[in-house]
DSSP file (Angstrom, degrees, kcal/mol; ACC not computed):
  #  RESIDUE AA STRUCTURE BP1 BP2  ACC     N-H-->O    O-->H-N    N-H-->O    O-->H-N    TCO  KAPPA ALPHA  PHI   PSI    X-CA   Y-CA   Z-CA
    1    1 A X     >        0   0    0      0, 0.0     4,-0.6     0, 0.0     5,-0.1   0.000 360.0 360.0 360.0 -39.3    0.0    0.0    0.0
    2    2 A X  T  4> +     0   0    0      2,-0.2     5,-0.6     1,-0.2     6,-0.0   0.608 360.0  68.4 -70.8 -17.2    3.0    2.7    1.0
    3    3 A X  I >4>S+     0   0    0      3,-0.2     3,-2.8     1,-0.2     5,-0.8   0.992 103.9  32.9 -64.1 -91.2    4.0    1.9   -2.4
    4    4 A X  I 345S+     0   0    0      1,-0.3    -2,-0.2     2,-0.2    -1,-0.2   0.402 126.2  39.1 -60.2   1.2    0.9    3.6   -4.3
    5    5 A X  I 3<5S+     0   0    0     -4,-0.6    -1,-0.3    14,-0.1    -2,-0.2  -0.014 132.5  10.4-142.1  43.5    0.4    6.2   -2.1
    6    6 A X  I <>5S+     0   0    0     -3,-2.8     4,-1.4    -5,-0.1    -3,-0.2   0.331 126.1  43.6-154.7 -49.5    3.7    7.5   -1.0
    7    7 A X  I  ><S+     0   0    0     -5,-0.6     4,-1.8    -4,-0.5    -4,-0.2   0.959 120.2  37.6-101.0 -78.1    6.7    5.8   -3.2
    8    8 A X  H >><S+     0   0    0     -5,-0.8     4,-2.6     1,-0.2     3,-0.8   0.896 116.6  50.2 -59.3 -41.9    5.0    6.1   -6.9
    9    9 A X  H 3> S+     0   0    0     -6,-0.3     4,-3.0     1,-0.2     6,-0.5   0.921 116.8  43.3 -74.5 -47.3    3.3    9.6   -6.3
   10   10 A X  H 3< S+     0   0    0     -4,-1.4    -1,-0.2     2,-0.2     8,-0.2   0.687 112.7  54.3 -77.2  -4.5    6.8   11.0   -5.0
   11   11 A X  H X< S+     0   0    0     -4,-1.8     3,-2.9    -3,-0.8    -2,-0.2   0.864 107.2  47.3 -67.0 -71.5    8.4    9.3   -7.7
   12   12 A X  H 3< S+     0   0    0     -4,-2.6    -3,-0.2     1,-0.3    -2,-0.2   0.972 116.7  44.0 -48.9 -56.9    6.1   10.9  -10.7
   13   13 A X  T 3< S-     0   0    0     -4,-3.0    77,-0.4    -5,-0.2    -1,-0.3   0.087 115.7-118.1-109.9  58.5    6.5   14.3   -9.4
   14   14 A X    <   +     0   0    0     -3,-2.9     2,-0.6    75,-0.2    -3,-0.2   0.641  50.5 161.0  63.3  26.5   10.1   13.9   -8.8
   15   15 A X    >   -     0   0    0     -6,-0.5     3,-0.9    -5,-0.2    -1,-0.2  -0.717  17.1-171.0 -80.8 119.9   10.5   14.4   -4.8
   16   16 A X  T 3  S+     0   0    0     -2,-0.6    -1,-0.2     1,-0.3    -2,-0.1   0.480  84.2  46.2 -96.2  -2.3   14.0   12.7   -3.9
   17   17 A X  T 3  S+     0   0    0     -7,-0.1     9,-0.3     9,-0.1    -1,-0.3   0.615 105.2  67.2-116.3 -11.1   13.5   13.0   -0.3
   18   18 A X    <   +     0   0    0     -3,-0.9     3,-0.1    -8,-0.2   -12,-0.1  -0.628  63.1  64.3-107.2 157.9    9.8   11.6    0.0
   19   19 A X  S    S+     0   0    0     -2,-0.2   -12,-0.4     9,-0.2     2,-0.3   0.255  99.0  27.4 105.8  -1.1    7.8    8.0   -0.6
   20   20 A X  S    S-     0   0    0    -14,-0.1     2,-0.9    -3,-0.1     8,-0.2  -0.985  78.4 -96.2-161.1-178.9    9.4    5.9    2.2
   21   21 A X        +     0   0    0     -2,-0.3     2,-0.3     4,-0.1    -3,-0.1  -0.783  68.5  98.7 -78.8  99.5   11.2    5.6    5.5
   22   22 A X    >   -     0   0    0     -2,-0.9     3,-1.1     0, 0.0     2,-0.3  -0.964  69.0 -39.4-163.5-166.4   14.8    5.4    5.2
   23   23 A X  T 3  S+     0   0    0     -2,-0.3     3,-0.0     1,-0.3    -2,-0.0  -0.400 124.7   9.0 -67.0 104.5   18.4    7.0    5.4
   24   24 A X  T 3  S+     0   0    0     -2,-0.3    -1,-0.3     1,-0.0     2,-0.0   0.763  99.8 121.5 104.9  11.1   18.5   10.2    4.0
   25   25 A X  S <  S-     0   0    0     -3,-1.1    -7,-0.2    -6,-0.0    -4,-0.1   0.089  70.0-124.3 -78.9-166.5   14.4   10.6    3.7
   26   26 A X        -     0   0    0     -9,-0.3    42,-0.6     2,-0.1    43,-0.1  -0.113  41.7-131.9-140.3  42.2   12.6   13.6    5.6
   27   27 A X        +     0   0    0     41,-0.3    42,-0.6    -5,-0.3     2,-0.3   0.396  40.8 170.1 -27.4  60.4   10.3   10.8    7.4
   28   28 A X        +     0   0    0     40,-0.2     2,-0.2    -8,-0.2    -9,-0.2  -0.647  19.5 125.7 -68.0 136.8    7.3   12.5    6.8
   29   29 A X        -     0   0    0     -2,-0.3    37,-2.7     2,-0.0     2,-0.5  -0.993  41.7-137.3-167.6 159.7    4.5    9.8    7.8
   30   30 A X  E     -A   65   0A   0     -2,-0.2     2,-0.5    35,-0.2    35,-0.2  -0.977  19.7-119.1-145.3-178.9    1.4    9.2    9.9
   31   31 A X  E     -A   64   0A   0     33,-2.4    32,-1.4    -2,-0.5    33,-1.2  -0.942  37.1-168.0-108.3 109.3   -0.2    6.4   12.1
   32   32 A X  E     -A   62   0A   0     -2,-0.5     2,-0.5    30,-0.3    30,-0.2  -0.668  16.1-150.5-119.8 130.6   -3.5    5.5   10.6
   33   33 A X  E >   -A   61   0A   0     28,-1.1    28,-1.1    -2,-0.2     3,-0.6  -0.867   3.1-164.7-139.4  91.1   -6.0    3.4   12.2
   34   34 A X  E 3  S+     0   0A   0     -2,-0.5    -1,-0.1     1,-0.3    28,-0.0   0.652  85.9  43.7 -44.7 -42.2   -8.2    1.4    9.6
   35   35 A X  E 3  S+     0   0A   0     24,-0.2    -1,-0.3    25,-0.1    25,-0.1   0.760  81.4 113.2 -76.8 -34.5  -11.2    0.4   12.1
   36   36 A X  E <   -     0   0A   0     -3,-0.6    24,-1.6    23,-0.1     2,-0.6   0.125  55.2-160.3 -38.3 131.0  -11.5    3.6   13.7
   37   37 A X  E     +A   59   0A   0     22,-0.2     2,-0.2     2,-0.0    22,-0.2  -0.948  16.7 164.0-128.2 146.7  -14.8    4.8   12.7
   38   38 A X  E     -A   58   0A   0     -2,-0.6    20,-1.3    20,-0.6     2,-0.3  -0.751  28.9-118.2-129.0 168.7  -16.2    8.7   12.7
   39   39 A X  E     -A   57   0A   0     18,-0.2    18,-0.2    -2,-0.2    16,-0.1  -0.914  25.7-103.5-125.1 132.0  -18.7   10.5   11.4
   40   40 A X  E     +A   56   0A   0     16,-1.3    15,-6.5    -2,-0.3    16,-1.0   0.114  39.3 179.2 -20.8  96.5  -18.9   13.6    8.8
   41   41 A X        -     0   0    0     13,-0.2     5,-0.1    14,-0.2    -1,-0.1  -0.934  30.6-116.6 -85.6 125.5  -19.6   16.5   10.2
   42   42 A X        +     0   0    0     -2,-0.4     2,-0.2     3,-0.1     5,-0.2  -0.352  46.4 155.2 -74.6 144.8  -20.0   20.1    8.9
   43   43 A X        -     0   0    0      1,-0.2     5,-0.2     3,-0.1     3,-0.1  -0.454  60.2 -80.1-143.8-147.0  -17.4   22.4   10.2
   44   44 A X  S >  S+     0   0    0     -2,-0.2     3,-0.6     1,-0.2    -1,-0.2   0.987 131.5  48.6 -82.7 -67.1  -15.9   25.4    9.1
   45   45 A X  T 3  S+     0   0    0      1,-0.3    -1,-0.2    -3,-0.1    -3,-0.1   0.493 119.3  46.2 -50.0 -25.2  -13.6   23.8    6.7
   46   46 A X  T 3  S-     0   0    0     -5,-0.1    -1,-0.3    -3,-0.1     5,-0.2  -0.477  76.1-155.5-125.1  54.7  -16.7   21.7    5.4
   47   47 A X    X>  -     0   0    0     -3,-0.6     3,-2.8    -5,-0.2     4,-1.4   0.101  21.1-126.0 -43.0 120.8  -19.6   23.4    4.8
   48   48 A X  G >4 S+     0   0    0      1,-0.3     3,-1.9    -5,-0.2     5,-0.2   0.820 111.2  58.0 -33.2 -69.9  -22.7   21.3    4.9
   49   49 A X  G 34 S+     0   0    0      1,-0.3    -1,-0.3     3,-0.1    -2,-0.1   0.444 101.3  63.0   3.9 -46.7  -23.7   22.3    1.6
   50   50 A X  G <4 S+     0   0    0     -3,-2.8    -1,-0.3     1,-0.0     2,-0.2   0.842  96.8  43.2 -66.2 -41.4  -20.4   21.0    0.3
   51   51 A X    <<  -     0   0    0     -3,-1.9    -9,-0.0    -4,-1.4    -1,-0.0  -0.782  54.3-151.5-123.0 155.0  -20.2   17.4    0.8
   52   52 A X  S    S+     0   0    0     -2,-0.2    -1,-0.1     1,-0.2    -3,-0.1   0.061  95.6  65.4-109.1  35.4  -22.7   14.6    0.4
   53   53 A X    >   +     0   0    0     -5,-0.2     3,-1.3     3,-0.0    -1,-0.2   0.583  61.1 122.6-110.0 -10.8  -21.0   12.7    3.1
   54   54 A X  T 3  S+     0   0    0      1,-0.2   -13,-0.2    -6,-0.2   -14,-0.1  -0.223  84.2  21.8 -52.1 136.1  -21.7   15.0    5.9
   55   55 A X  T 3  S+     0   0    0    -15,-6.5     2,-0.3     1,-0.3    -1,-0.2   0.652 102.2 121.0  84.2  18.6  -23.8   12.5    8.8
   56   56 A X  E <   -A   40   0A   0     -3,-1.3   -16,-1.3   -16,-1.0     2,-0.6  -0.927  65.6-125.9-122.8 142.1  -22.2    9.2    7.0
   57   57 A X  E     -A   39   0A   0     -2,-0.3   -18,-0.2   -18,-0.2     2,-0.1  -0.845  30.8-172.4-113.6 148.4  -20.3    7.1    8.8
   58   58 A X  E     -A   38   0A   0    -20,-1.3   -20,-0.6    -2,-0.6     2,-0.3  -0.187  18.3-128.2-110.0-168.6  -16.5    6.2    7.5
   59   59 A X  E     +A   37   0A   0    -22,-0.2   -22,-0.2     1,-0.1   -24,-0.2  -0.984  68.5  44.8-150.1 121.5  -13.6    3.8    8.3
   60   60 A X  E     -     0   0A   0    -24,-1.6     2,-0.4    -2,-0.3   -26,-0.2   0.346  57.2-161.3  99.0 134.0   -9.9    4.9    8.8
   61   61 A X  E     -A   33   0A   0    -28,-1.1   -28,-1.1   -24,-0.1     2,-0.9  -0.982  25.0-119.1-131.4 149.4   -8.7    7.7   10.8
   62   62 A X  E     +A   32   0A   0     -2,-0.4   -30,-0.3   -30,-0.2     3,-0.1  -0.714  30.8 178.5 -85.7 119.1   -5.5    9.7   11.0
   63   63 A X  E     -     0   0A   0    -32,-1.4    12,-1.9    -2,-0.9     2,-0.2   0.989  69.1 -11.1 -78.5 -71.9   -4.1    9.2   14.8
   64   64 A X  E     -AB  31  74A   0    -33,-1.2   -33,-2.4    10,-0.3     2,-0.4  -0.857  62.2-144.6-148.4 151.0   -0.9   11.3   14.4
   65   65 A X  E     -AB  30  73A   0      8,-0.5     7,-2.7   -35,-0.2     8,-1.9  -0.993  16.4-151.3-128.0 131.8    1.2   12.9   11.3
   66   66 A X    >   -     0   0    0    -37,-2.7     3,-0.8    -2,-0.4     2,-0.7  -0.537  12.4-174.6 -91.2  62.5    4.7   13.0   11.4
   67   67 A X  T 3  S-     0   0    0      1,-0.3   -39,-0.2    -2,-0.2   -40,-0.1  -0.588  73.9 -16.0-131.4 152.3    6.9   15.6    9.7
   68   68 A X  T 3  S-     0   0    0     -2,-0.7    -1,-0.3   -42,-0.6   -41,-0.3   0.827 125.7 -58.3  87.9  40.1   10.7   15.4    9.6
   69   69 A X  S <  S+     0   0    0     -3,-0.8    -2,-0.2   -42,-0.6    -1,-0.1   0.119 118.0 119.3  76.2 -17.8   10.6   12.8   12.4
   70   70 A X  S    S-     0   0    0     13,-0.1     2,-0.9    -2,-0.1    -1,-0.2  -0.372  72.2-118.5-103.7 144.7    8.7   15.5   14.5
   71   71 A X        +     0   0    0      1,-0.1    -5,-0.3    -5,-0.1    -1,-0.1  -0.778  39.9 166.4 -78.9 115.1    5.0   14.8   15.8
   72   72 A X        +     0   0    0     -7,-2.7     8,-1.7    -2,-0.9     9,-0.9   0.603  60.1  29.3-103.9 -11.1    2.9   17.6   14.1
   73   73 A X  E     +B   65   0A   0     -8,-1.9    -8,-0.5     6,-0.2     2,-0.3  -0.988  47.0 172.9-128.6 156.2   -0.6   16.0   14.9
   74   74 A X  E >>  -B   64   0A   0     -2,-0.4     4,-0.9     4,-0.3     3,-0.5  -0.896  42.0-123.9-154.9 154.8   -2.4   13.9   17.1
   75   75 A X  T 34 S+     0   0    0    -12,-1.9   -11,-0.1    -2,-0.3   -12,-0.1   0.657 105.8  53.2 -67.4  -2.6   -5.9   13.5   16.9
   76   76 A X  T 34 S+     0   0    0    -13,-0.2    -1,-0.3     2,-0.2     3,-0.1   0.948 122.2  23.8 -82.7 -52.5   -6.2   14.7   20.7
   77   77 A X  T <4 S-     0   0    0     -3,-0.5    -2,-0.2     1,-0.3    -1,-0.1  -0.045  93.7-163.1-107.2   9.6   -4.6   17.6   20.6
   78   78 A X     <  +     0   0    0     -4,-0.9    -1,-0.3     1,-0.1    -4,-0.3   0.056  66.5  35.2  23.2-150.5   -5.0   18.3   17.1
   79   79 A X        +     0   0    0      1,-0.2    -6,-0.2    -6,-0.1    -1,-0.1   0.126  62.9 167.1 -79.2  92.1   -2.7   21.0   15.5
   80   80 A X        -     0   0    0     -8,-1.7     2,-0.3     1,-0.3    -1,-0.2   0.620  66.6 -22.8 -92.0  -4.8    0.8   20.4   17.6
   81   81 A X        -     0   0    0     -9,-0.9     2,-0.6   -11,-0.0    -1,-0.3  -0.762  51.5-131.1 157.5 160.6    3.1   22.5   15.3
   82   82 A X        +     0   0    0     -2,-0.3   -10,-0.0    -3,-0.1    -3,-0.0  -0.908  45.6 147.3-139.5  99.9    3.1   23.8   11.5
   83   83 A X        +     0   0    0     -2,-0.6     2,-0.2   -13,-0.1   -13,-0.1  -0.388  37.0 114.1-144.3  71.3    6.6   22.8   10.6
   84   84 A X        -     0   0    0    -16,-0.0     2,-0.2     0, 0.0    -2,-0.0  -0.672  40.1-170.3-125.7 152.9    5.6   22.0    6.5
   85   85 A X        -     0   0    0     -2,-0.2    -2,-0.0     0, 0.0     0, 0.0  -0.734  28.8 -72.9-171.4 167.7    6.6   23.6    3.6
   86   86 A X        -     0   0    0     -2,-0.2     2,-0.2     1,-0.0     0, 0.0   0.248  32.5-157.9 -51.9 134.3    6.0   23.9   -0.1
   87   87 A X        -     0   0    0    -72,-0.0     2,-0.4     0, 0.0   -72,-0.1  -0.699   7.2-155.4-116.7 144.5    7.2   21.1   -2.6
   88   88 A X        -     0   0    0     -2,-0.2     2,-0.3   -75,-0.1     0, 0.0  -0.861  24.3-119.8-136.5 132.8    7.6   22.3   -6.0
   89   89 A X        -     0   0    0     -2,-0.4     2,-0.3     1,-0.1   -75,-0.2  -0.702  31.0-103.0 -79.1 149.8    7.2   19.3   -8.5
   90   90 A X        -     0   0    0    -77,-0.4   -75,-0.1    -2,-0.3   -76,-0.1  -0.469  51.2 -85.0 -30.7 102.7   10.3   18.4  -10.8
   91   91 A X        -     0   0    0     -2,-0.3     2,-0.2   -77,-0.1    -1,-0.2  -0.021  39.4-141.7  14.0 107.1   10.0   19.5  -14.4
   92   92 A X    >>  -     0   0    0      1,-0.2     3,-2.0    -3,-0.1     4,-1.7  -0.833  18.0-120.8 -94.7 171.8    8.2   17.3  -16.6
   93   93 A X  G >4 S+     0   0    0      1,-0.3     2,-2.5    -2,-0.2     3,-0.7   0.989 117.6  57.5 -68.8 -58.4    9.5   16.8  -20.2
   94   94 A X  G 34 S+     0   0    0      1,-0.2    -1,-0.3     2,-0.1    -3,-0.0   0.175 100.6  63.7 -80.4  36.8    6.3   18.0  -21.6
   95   95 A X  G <4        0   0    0     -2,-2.5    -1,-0.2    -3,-2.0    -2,-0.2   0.598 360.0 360.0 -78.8 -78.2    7.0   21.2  -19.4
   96   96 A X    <<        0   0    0     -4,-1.7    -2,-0.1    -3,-0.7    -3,-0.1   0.309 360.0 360.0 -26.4 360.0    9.7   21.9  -21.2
């Protein structure tokens, strides 16, 4: 699974430092919890009006995000520090 949604997507748009855990990586990652179940709620960020999931209930939750090794979420305490910053994709040849 880390394969298609970390490894090939930072592959395609050329990030050398992202799409797995290892030496020389920026071990951006998060701890994901498949059973957890929530449900959609409108909030600021999510306007009722916007989504037709609001009131449905899902599967998988983000517990904690990690980036640079550093904790930057946890689902408790939400927003523990904003230490991100903008990835410029690689060239592609039909850029050029």
């Amino acid at each position: 699974m880390s394969q298609w949604v970390s490894q090939v997507p930072a592959e395609i748009l050329g990030l050398k430092n992202k799409g797995s855990i290892s030496a020389g990586k920026d071990a951006d990652f998060v701890v994901w919890d498949p059973y957890q179940r929530f449900e959609v709620k409108s909030t600021e960020n999510i306007p009722s009006e916007m989504s037709p999931l609001i009131g449905e209930e899902l599967y998988g939750k983000v517990m904690r995000t990690y980036i640079r090794g550093k904790l930057a979420f946890n689902e408790n305490t939400r927003m523990i520090c904003a230490v991100g910053e903008v990835l410029r994709r690689a060239v592609w040849k039909s850029d050029e």
